[in-house]
N, C-alpha and C positions, 0 to 999 in steps of 0.2 A: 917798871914792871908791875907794881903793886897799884901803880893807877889803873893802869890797862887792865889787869884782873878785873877791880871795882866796877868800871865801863862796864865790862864784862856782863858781870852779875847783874847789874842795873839794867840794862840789856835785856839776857834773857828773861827778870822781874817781868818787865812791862810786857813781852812778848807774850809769856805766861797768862800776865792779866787779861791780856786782849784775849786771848782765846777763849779765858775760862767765861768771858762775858757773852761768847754765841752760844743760843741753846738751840734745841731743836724744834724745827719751823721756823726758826729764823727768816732764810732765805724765803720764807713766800710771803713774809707780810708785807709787804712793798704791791705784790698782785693783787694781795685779800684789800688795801686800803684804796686801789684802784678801782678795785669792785664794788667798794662800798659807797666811793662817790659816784661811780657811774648807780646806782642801786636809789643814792638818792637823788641824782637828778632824774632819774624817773619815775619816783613819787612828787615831786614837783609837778612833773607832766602829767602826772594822773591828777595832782591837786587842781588845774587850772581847768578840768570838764567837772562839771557838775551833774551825778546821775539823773537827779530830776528832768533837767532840762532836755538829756538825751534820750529818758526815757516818754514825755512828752511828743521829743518830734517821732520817736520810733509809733507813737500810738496816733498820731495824725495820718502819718502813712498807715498802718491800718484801716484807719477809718476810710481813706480811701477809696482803698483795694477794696471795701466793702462793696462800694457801687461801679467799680471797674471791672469787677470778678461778671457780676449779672450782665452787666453792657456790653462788653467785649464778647460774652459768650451768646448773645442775642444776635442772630443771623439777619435780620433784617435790618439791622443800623449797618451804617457805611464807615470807611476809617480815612484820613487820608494818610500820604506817606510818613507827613509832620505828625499827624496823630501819634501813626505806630513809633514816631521815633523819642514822642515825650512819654508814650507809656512805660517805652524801654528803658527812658531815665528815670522813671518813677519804679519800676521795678529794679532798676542798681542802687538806687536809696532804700532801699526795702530792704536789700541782700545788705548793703555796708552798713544798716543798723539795725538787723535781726536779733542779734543779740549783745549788742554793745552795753546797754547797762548792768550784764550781770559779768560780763569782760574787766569792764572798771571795778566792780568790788571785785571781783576775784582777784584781783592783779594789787588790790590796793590791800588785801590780806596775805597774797604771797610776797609784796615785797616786804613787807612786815615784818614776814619770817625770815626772808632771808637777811635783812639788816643784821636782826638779833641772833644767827648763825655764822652770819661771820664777825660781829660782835666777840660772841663764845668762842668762835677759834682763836681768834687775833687773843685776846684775856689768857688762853690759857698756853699758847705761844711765847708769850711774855711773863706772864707768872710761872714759865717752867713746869708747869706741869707734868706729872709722870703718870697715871690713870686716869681714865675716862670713870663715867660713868658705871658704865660693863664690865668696869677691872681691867679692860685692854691696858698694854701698856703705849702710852702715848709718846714712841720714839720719831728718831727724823721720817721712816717711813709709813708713818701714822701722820702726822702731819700733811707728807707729800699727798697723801691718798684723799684726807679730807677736804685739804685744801683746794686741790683739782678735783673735788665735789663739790666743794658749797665754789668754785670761779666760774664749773660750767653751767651751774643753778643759776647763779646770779646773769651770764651771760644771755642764757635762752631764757629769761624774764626779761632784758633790757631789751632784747629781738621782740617779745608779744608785746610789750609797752609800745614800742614804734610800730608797730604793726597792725596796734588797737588805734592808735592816733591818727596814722594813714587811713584809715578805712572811715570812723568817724568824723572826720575831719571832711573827706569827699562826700559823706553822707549827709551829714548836716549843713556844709555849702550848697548842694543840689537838690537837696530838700528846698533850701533855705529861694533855690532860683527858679526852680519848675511849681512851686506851691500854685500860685492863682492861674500859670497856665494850665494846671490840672483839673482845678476847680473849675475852670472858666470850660476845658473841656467837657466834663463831666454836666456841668449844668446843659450845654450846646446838647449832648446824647441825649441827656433826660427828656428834654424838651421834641426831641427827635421820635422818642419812643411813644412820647406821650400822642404824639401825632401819628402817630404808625397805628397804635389805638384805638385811637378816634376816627380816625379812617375806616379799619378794619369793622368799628361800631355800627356805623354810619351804614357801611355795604351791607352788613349783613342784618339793617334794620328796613334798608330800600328791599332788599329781597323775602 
């Protein structure tokens, strides 16, 4: 009898301990640490573009549209179907890297924050924490609320990362494959105008 008491005790001892050792937010650090890895494998993804490079090709297409804007808008040059159909991919390079290098820093300063956000929750999860900041008191339903704030921060940042990468990615391949047929067009019109000109000179120096 007096062993079975002892069990007993020893029993509910450990039950005891086990409890006293969940605090509050427990239960989300398991999400916040999924979020973190996903958080940084897409500054990984952000590490492998380099601004410069993407802000280069975005200024080449520029340069472009310079002399496509005039050409295209001059009535007297002709296009064929193939023309209009590389202009159109020179104008989808245009659109998928309008603003792609200030996409990459911004993306590469909010995941920053968010790392260091769910950093601070997870620390203060684990350190037990009882106030914030603000003197809020930092119970299980202060947890649940920031937690399911910094899971869905971090989610719709891992959505713009894929989303910057996708676009980028089709922009600087179709860049990288319509270049000298653009060029190669754009010289062909010049050459065309220039003729249209010299024609036009021509007649109106017979008459």
């Amino acid at each position: 009898m007096r062993g079975r008491t002892t069990l007993t005790l020893i029993g509910v001892g450990l039950l005891a301990a086990m409890c006293g050792c969940t605090q509050p937010g427990d239960a989300n650090l398991d999400a916040l640490r999924r979020a973190k890895k996903d958080v940084e494998a897409g500054m990984e993804t952000l590490s492998a573009w380099n601004v410069d490079s993407v802000a280069a090709a975005r200024e080449r297409v520029a340069m472009r549209f310079k002399d496509l804007d005039w050409l295209v808008a001059d009535s007297t040059l002709t296009y064929t179907v193939a023309d209009g159909q590389l202009i159109g991919d020179w104008a989808r390079v245009k659109r998928f890297l309008k603003d792609a290098p200030t996409r990459l820093t911004i993306l590469d300063t909010q995941g920053t924050l968010c790392l260091s956000q769910l950093d601070d929750l997870m620390s203060a999860i684990r350190q037990g924490a009882t106030v914030d900041a603000n003197g809020n008191p930092m119970d299980e339903a202060y947890f649940d609320r920031e937690s399911g704030r910094e899971l869905k921060a971090a989610t719709q940042w891992s959505l713009a990362v894929t989303e910057t990468q996708r676009l980028i990615s089709l922009g600087v391949e179709l860049e990288g494959q319509t270049r000298a047929s653009i060029d190669s067009l754009i010289r062909a019109k010049r050459a065309e105008w220039a003729q249209t000109l010299a024609g036009d000179a021509t007649r109106s120096d017979s008459n």
